[in-house]
N, C-alpha and C positions, 0 to 999 in steps of 0.2 A: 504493500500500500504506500509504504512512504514513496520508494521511486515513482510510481503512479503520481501519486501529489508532488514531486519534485518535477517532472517533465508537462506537467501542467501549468507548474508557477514559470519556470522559462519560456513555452511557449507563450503566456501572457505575456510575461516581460516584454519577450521579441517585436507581439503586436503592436505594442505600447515605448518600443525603442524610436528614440529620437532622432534625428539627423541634425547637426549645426553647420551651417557656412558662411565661410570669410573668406569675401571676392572685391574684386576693384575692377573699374571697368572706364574704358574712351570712347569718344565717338565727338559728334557733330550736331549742335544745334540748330535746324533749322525753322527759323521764325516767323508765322500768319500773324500777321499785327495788326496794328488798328487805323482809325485817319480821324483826324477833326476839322469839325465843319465848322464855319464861320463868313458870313457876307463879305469878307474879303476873300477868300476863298477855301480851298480845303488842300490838308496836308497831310501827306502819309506818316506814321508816329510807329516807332516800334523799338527792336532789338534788331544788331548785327546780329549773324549766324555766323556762329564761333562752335570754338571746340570745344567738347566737354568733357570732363572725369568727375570717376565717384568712387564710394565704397558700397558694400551692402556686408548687412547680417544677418543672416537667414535661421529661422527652424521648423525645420520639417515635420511635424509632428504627427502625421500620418502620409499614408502611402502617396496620396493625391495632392493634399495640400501645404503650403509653407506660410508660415508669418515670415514676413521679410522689413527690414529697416534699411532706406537707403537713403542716401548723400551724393547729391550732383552738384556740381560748381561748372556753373557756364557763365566765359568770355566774351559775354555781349555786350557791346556798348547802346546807350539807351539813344535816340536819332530824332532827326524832325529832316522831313523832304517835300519840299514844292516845288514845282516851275522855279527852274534858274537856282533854287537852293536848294544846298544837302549842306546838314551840319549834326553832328556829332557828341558826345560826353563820355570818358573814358565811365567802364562802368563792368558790371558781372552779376550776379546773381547766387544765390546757395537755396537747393530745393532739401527740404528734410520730409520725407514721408515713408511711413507706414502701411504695411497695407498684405495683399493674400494673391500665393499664385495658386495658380488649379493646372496641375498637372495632366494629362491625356494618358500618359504611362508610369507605373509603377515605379519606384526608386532602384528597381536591382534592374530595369534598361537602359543601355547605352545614349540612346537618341531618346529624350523627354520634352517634348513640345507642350507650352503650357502659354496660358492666360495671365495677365495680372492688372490687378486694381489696386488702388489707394486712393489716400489724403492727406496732407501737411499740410507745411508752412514755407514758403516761399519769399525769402528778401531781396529786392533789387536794391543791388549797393553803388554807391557812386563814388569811383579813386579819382575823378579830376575836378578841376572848377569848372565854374559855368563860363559857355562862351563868351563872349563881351564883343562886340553888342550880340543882344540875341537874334541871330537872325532872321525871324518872322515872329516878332512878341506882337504881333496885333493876333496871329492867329494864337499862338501856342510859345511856350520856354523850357525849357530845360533848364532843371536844380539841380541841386547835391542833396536833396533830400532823398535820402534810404527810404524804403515800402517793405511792409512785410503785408505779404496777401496769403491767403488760403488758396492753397494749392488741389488740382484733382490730378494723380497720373492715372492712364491708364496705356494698356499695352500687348503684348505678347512676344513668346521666341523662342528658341528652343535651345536647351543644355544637351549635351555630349561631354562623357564622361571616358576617355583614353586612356582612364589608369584608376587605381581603387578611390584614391582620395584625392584625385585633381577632376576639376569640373569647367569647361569650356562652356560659353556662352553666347550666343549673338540676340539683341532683340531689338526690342522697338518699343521706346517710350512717349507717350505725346504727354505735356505737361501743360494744364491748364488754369488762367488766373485769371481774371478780372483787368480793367485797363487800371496802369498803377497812374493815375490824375495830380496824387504830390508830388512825382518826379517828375513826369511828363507834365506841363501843366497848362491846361485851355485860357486861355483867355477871357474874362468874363462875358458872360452869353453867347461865349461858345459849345461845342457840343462833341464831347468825344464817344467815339463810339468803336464798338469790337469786343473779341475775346483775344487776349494773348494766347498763342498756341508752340508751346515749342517741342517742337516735330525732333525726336533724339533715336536716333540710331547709333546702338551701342555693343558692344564686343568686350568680353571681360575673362579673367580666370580666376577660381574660388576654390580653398583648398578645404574639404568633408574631412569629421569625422563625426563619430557614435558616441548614445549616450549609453 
């Protein structure tokens, strides 16, 4: 009877075994931005598409799904573009979110293509001053004031695993926010309008093990 009861409590165990991982990952920001409207006219408003890195912390806690924590920092500077002008502010971004992927295949397959969602926190930071003079302040300016927005990712992509405890990754992140109005900033009675979107395609390696 005991071994009967010992090869029961390890088969739960096994069920109920963990997976951790710790991976970093690049890639490239690409940004759907916004425009503001105004009787003088209207101007495109957004981020350069720059490059991005991050980390993630992952646990697996069943065969299908992960809590995962991830950290992007993206290279964008914040912009204003009209007719005859394009002008600029050194600037970047740090995304912190949360969130669950849902895997298609079990954790003992090579190739695991999976889904993911979340939500955080999102700052657009600003490392230089403001232009002088601002180029189209009837429409819109550019600050040095930092934003923090709520963030949505969502995404998908698939892990490949080459070895017991190395994990290869490629996916696809969009990150969504709201127009950030105190660094961008309308001019009174004007009208911005959009959703910030940044389109990430990303590549990483993450090293598993058990709990």
């Amino acid at each position: 009877m005991p071994r009967y009861l010992a090869l029961i409590l390890f088969a739960g165990a096994a069920a109920f075994a963990q997976r951790y991982e710790v991976g970093a990952t690049v890639g490239y920001g690409i940004y759907r931005d916004g425009a503001i409207y105004s009787a003088a006219g209207t101007a495109d408003a957004g981020i350069r598409n720059r490059f991005a890195a991050g980390i993630l912390l992952a646990d697996e806690f069943s065969s299908y799904v992960s809590a995962e924590f991830n950290y992007l920092y993206h290279d964008g500077h914040p912009y204003l573009q009209a007719p005859g002008v394009k002008s600029d502010i050194q600037g970047n971004s740090d995304a912190l979110t949360c969130g669950l992927l849902f895997h298609f295949k079990t954790r003992e397959h090579r190739w695991r293509p999976f889904l993911a969602g979340g939500a955080g926190a999102k700052e657009y930071v600003i490392a230089g001053p403001e232009p002088y003079p601002q180029p189209i302040p009837q429409i819109a300016s550019l600050t040095t004031n930092d934003v923090w927005k709520v963030v949505f990712a969502v995404g998908g992509g698939i892990k490949f695993r080459p070895m017991r405890h190395l994990l290869l990754r490629a996916e696809f992140r969009d990150y969504l926010t709201t127009f950030p109005r105190q660094e961008i900033v309308p001019a009174p009675h004007n009208t911005a309008r959009g959703i910030f979107e940044q389109f990430t395609p990303l590549f990483g390696v993450s090293y598993t093990f058990d709990r």
